[in-house]
C-alpha positions in Angstrom: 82.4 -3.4 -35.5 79.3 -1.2 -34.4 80.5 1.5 -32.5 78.6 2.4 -28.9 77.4 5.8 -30.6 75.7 3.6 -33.5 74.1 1.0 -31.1 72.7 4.2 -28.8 71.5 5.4 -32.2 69.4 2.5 -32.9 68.8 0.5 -29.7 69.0 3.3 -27.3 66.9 3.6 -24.4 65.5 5.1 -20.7 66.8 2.5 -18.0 63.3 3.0 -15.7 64.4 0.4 -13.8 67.1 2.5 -12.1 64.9 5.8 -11.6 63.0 7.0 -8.6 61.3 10.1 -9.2 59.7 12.6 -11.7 62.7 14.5 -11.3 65.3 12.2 -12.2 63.1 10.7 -15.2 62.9 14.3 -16.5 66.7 14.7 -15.7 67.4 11.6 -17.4 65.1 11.5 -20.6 66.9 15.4 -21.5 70.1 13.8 -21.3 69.3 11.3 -23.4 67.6 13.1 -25.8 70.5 16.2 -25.7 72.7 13.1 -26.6 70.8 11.5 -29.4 70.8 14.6 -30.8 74.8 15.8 -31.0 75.4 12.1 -32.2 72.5 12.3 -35.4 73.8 14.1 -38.2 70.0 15.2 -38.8 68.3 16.0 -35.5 68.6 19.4 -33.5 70.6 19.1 -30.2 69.0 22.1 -28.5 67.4 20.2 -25.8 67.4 21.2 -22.2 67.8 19.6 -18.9 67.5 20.5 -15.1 70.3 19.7 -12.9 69.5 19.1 -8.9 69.1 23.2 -8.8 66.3 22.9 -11.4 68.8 25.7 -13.3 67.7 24.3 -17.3 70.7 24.5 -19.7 71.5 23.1 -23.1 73.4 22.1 -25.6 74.7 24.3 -28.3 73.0 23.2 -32.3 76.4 22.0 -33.5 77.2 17.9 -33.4 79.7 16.1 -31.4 83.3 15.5 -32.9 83.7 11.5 -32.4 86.7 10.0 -30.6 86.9 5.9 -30.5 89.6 4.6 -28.5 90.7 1.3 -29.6 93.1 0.8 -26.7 92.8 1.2 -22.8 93.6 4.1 -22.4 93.2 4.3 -19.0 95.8 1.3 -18.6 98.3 3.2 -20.3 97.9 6.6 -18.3 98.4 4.8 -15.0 100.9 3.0 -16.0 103.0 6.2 -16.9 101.6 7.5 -13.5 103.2 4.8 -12.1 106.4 4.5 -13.6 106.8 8.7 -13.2 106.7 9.4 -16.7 103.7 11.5 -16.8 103.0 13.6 -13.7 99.0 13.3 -13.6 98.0 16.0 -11.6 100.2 18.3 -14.4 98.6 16.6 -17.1 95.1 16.8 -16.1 95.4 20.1 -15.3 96.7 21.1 -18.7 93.3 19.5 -20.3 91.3 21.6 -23.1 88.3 20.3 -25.3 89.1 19.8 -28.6 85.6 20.9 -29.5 82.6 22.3 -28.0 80.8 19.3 -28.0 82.6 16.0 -28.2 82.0 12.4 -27.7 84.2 10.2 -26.7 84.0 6.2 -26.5 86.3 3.7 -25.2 85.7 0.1 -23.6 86.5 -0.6 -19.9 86.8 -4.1 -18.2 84.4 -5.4 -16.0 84.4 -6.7 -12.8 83.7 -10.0 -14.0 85.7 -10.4 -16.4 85.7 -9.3 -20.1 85.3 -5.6 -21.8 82.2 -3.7 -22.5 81.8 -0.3 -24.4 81.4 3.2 -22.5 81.1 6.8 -23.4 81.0 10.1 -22.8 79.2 13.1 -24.2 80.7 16.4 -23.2 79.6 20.0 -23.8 81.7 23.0 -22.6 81.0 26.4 -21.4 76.5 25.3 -21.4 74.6 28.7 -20.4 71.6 28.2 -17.9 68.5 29.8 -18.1 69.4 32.1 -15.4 72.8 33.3 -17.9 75.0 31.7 -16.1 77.6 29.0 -17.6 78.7 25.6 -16.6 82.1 25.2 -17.7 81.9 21.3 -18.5 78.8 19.0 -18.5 79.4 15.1 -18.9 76.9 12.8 -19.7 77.7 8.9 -19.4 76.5 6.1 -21.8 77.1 2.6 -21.2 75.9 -0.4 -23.1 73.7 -3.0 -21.0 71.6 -6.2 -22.1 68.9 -4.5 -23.5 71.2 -1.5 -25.4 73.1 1.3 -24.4 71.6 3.4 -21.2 72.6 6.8 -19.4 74.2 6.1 -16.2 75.6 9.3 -14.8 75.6 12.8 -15.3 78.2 15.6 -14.1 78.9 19.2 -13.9 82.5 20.6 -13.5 82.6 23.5 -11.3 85.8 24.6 -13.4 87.0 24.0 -16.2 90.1 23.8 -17.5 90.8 22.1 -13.7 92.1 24.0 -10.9 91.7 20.5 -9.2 90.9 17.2 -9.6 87.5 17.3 -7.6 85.8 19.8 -9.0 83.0 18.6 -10.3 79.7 17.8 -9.1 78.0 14.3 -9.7 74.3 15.4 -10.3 72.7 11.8 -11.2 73.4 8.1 -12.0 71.6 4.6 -11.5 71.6 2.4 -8.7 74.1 0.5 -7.7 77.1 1.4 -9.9 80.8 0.7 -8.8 83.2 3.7 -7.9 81.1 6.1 -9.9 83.5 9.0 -9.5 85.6 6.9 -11.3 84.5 7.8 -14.1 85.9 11.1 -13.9 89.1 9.9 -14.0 88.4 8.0 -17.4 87.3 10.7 -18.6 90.3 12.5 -17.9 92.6 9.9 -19.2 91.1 9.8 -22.8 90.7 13.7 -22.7 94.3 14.0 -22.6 94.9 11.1 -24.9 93.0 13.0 -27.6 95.1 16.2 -27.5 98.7 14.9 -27.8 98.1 12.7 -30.8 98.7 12.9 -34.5 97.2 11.8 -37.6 98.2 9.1 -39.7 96.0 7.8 -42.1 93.0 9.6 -43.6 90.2 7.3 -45.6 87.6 9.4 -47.5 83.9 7.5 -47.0 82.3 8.9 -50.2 79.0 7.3 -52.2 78.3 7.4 -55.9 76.3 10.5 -56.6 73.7 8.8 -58.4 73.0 7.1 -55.1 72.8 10.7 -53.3 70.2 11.9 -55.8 68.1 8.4 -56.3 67.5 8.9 -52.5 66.9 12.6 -52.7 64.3 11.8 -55.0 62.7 8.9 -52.7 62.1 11.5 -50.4 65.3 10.3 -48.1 67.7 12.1 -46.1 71.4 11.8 -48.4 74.2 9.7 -47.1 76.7 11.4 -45.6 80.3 11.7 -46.4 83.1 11.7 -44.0 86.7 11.2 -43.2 88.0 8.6 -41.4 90.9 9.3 -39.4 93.6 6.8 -37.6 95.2 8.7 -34.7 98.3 7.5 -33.6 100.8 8.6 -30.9 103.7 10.4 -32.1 103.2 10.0 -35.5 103.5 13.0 -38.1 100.2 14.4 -39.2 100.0 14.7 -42.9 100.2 18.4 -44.7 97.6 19.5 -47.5 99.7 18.7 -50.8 99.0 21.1 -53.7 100.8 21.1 -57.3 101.2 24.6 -56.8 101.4 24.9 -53.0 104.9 26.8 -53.2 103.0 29.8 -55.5 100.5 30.1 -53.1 99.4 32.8 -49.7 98.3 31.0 -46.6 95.2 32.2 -46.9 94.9 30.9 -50.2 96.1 27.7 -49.5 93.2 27.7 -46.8 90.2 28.8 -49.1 91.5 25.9 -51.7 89.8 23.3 -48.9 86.8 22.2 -48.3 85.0 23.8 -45.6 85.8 21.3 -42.4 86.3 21.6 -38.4 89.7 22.2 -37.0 89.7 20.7 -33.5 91.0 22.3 -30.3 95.2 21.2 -30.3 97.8 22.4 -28.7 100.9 24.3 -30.9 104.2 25.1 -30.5 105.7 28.0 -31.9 110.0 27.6 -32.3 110.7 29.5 -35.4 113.2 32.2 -34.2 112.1 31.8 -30.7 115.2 30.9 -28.1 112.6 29.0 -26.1 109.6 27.2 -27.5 106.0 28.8 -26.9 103.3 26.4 -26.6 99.5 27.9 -26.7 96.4 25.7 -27.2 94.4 26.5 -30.2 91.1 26.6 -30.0 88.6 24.9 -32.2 87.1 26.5 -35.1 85.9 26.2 -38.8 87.6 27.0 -41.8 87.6 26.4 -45.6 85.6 27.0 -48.9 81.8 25.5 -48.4 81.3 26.1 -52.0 83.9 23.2 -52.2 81.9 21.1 -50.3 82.2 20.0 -46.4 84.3 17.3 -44.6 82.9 15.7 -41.7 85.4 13.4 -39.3 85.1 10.4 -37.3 88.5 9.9 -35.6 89.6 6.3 -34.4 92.1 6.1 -31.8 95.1 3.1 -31.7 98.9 2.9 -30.7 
């Protein structure tokens, strides 16, 4: 299935139809093409974009870690709201990013009736042009008749939350329902993303005579990725080495490929009465010489 970030790749587009002003349409084509640009794997993402303050800020270079869920997850957090499993207000509050700039895509019911595909991309800790810094800004993509559109944009005031409402709603079309709704989504799959584990990793490699054939036709290579199924409360797989046992830490470390560890939360027990638990936050690690991993991450239960 074509995910939402595909389909905005190549059918994309400006809803005019739901803008105003000069402002808004300068507002809104930033976003869009600030968010084009962390989902490409070739295209720079330092684009800027004014918020109702005309402050410009932007995104950093790096590209968006990918999150699909395949569930609702918003379901399933009210639900636990509900039957006092999960206290939300404790859970939202405990959010972190997993990365500075991630995108995250779920689908959502409509009011009349069926499912359709939304998403969100989010960049934390975005400097102004005056030096100051936004600790979160969201940008919302939904798909429509004609392909996928921007519909809102936000700003959290803090980040990670010292409550629920603070963040500011700085633009979206006409006529959408219960628009700070969205927030709460966002929230829900944000703290879906954190608690999970790995499962399954599938390696999306291509011959390397096909690499260099389009090299030498002047095109851009194919590229490579891992393909991770995420489910919850499953055991992540280890690194596996012959030798592992012979082996430093940090030598266990240079043996991979240079990849992205996403932000995650640890807990610390060895010789510890009670368990400390600190969120780590994301960061880059390996051997680039050995080549680089790139991950998609698809979300089930």
């Amino acid at each position: 299935m074509t995910t939402l970030a595909q389909d905005f790749l190549e059918n994309g587009y400006i809803p005019l139809e739901f803008i105003d002003n000069d402002k808004d349409l300068e507002l809104v084509s930033m976003a869009y093409e600030a968010t084009y640009a962390a989902l490409t794997p070739y295209k720079d993402a330092k684009f800027a974009f004014s918020d109702d303050k005309d402050a410009k800020f932007a995104f950093s270079d790096e590209k968006a870690e990918k999150f699909v869920f395949d569930d609702d997850v918003v379901e399933i957090i009210k639900r636990l709201g509900r039957e006092k499993t999960l206290n939300l207000d404790a859970a939202f509050r405990s959010l972190h990013m997993p990365s500075k700039l991630v995108w995250i895509e779920y689908r959502i019911p409509f009011p009349m009736g069926g499912r359709g595909k939304f998403g969100f991309m989010a960049a934390k800790d975005v400097k102004t042009e005056s030096g100051s810094i936004i600790p979160l800004v969201l940008i919302c993509i939904s798909e429509s008749p004609k392909g996928p559109i921007p519909v809102a944009i936000f700003k959290l005031t803090t980040f990670p939350l010292e409550e629920y409402n603070s963040y500011q709603l700085i633009w979206s079309i006409k006529n959408i329902p219960k628009v700070t709704d969205l927030m709460y989504e966002f929230f829900c799959n944000l703290f879906m993303i954190i608690i999970p584990k790995v499962c399954e990793v599938r390696n999306i490699t291509f011959k390397s005579s096909l690499q260099k054939r389009r090299i030498e036709k002047g095109k851009e290579p194919l590229i490579e990725y891992k393909k991770l199924t995420v489910r919850i409360g499953k055991p992540s797989i280890k690194y596996k080495y012959e030798d592992e046992e012979n082996l430093s830490e940090a030598e266990k470390i240079s043996r991979r490929k240079y990849h992205h560890v996403i932000g995650h939360f640890r807990t610390y027990t060895e010789g510890r009465e009670t368990p400390h638990v600190t969120f780590v936050e994301d960061h880059w690690r390996g051997d680039p010489e050995l080549g680089i991993i790139i991950h998609e991450r698809e979300l089930k239960k």
